[in-house]
C-alpha angles and dihedrals in degrees: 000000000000098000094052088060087091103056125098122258085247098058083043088062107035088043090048103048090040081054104059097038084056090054104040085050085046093061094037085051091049092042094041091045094059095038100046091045090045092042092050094039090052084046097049086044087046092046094048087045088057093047086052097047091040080057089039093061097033098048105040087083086053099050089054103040078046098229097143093165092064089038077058097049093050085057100045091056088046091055101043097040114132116299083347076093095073093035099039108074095178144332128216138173116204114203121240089284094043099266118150105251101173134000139191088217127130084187125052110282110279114271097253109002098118096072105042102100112025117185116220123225088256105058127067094208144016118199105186120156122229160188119235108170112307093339136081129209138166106256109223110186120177126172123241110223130182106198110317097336119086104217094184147309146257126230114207111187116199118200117252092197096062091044088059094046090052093048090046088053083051099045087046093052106047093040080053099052088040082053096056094033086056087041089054081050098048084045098047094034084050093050093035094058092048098052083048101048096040099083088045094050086058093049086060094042091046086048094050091051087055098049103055078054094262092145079158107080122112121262089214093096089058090063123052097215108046136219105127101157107181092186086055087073118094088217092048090079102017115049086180095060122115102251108188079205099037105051089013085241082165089092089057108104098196129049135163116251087261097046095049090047079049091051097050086057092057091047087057095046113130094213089076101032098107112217124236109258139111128288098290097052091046084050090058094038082057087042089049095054091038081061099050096037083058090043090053098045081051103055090042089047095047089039085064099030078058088042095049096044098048085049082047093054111028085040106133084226131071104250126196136184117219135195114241089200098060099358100242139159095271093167133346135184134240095262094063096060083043090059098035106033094235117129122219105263092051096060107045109093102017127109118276083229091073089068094049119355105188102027099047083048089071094035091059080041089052093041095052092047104043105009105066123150095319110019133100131214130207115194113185135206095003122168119242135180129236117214088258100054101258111131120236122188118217142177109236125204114182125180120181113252135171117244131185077350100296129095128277153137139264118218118198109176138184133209107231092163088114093052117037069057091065096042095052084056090059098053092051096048084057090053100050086056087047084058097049086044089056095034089098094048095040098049090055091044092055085036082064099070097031093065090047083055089042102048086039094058093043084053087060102044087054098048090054092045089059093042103231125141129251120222124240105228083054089041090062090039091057096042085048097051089039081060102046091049086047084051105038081046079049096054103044084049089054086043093056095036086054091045092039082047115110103243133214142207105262115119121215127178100259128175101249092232101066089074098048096044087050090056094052095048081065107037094023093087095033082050105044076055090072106043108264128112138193126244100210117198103156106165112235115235100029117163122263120268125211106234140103115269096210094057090043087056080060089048095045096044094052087045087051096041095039083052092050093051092056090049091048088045093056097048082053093053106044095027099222118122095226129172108247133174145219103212108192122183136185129210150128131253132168095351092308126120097226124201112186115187114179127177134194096240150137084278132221119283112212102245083066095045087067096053105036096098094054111109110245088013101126131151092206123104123269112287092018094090146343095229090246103112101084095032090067101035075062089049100049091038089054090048093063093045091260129144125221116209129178136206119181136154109201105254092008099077139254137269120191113190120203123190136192133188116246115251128252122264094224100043 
């Protein structure tokens, strides 16, 4: 059976159905054969028996009355009667002792024939055939008998030449019939298998064509009859149509008026109305539909693999695809090499550290703990590094995707280095105000020590005009207090150079109490001044804080100023001098490096507390302030991952409370 595994289906059938009728005509030739000779040749016996016995019962009475002319008369007719002339070779009637007394015969009687085939007193016929001269017959012989006594026999010989002629007719005839009817078999089996086979042949063909990739071909050869419009499919034109079929949108309960009567369209759609037919054309039908469903999914696929590239491409923001597995440059658009200076060559398959070592360390960090499958991650204000070394800061957002069927991460950036520029202007030009606005008390604060220097040194001098010795235990005393005013002068000069100083956007782990401590070398002494002290109670051995000391000492000084001119607010109102306090504390809660200031002021309403952070927002009078101060101590505080909260009764003070998450060890 092996060697037939490589026919068609069509030759399997054709083949197998020509097979069988061969062999079932085969066995009915061979049965009918042998019925159909055996039958003719017992009728012809039985026929040349009758016409013995007819001769036996008309010419006994010949044969005793001895008128042998008319005995020979009755054989002659027998024999000559009509067709018995081509089956009837010869007749013969032999007397009582054997002797020939009659004979069909042109030509003298056969030497020996007489006694070929005897009959015994027993039998009532004896069928033998023989061989005469050139000629055969089949001998009959049948006794003649009057009452008990056999007075002689007849010998009927039957042609065996015409009975082979006649079997050979026969043979000729039914072989012949076998023959056409084998011939109508071969003609409908071969048509049969291929009306079978042709839809299947067109399957294959169809399924060749999709898989080198030809989605192309035309669904026509799968019907019969023909029809198959593409462009008469809504979705043809339209991916985004609601296609009951397509996105199985039948499920769907409720629909809108358009999309129902949309939905009705696609019910009717004769892409997916199967035809009445047997099991091969339901399986093309099936096929058919297989095919268009797949078309469809591709050009809907292809329509947002297009979408999605041009809005990768043409995207305002630099984009990049990163493997989750090893974290590396899969894809990136044109405006990150734009903004690197990368091409893109360079970047697919680096590392995303080489754009920002440390910052996209905490952002993989970031993206493992709290992305996940599903989750999304925004990390703000971040440093990276240009090619050529610049820095650039940027905003990430990063969602997980799949791409090319593996995990991975989708990076969307934004460039903020203009302004986080800008931002860092503002800040210095508030703090340049700041510093107009201390200059007063600075200047008294560093006028302090100058006048102990000074009045140490004109001690001196006038020691050395008069003449007089110093000693030596009051010289050191005086050197000693000259150096600790240099140095306290020293120190208030180095405290206004670092807060004067421009800051930048590099984060560092300070101790939360260096900023404030450097605020109050510089407003302790203007705002002692005017009556109003500070309540200090900065816990010792707080965590460190990632953050950047110079931009907290802006944060520190607009919470302290905004505190005095409440203060000073309140004494106008209510025009007592009173002694009020800024009382400022340090600790930690809930992971959180907390710092509370709290003044005794005229307090914050609550109409005001939603609208404090706002920039240029300022309940002061015209001149007196641009309503900048607290929007970019938020902002500062919201750079570093802190919290600003506020508490505050009208008339009984305020307390802002800003919190900041301890930093990581290992970071």
């Amino acid at each position: 059976m092996k060697r037939f595994s490589n026919l068609s289906l069509k030759n399997k059938i054709f083949f197998s159905t020509l097979g069988v009728i061969l062999m079932i005509s085969a066995v009915i030739a061979l049965l009918a054969r042998g019925i159909l000779v055996s039958s003719l040749t017992s009728e012809l016996e039985l026929r040349g028996v009758a016409i013995a016995h007819s001769i036996a019962e008309r010419g006994g009475g010949f044969i005793l009355d001895k008128k042998y002319p008319q005995l020979l008369s009755l054989v002659f007719d027998e024999a000559t009667l009509g067709e018995r002339q081509h089956l009837i070779t010869y007749i013969f009637v032999l007397g009582k002792k054997g002797e020939v007394l009659c004979h069909t015969f042109t030509t003298p009687f056969p030497e020996n024939l007489d006694k070929v085939n005897t009959v015994s007193a027993s039998e009532h016929k004896s069928v033998r055939l023989i061989d005469f001269g050139k000629k055969s017959a089949y001998d009959i012989a049948v006794p003649i008998r009057e009452g008990l006594y056999r007075i002689g026999t007849v010998h009927v010989g039957l042609s065996k030449v015409h009975i082979d002629k006649l079997v050979s007719t026969l043979r000729i005839t039914f072989l012949g019939f076998i023959s056409g009817v084998v011939i109508i078999i071969f003609i409908i089996s071969h048509r049969l298998a291929k009306y079978i086979t042709s839809p299947v042949a067109k399957l294959t063909r169809v399924s060749d064509e999709l898989s080198r990739g030809n989605f192309d071909i035309g669904l026509d050869m799968l019907s019969s009859d023909g029809g198959w419009d593409a462009s008469q499919c809504p979705v043809y034109h339209n991916t985004d149509f609601p296609c009951w079929h397509f996105d199985q949108a039948l499920s769907v309960s409720e629909r809108s008026v358009n999309n129902n009567r949309n939905l009705q369209q696609c019910r009717n759609c004769h892409f997916y109305i199967k035809r009445q037919g047997d099991e091969v054309v339901q399986l093309a039908d099936s096929f058919k539909n297989m095919v268009w469903s797949i078309k469809l999914y591709r050009r809907r696929l292809r329509d947002s693999e297009e979408k999605y590239k041009s809005m990768f491409d043409s995207g305002p923001d630099p984009i990049l695809v990163i493997s989750c597995s090893d974290f590396t440059i899969l894809d990136a658009n044109p405006r990150v090499s734009e903004l690197y200076g990368y091409s893109k060559e360079e970047l697919i398959g680096e590392e995303f550290l080489r754009l920002g070592p440390e910052s996209n360390l905490e952002c993989i960090k970031a993206f493992e703990e709290y992305g996940g499958p599903a989750g999304c991650i925004y990390y703000p204000k971040i440093l990276h590094l240009k090619k050529d070394g610049r820095p650039v800061y940027v905003n990430m957002h990063a969602c997980p995707i799949s791409y090319k069927s593996n995990p991975s991460m989708i990076v969307a950036i934004t460039d903020i280095t203009e302004i986080i520029e800008k931002d860092a202007q503002l800040v210095q030009a508030a703090k340049m105000k700041s510093l107009g606005e201390m200059s007063a008390g600075v200047a008294h604060e560093v006028n302090q020590p100058l006048n102990a220097i000074k009045m140490g040194s004109e001690f001196l001098a006038l020691m050395a005009e008069r003449g007089r010795d110093v000693p030596a235990e009051q010289l050191s005393e005086v050197a000693k207090e000259v150096s600790a005013q240099v140095d306290r002068a020293a120190e208030i000069i180095n405290a206004l150079r670092a807060f004067g100083r421009k800051a930048d956007f590099k984060t560092d782990k300070i101790n939360i109490n260096e900023p404030l401590r450097s605020v109050f070398t510089l407003v302790t002494r203007q705002f002692e001044l005017q009556n109003i002290v500070f309540q200090l109670d900065l816990a010792e051995n707080l965590p460190l804080i990632v953050a950047q000391d110079n931009r907290l000492q802006q944060v520190f000084f607009n919470l302290v100023n905004n505190a005095r001119d409440a203060i000073s607010e309140k004494r106008e109102t209510l025009g007592v001098e009173s002694d009020e306090y800024i009382k400022i504390s340090t600790y930690e809660e809930n992971s959180q490096v907390c710092i509370r200031v709290s003044d005794t002021g005229v307090g914050i309403t609550e109409e005001v507390r939603n609208k404090i952070f706002e920039p240029f927002f300022s309940t002061k009078e015209v001149g007196y302030g641009m309503g900048l101060g607290l929007a970019i101590t938020y902002g500062i505080v919201r750079d570093y991952k802190g919290k600003v909260e506020i508490e505050s009764v009208s008339g009984k003070g305020a307390t802002f409370i800003i919190s900041f998450p301890v930093a990581n060890e290992e970071a």
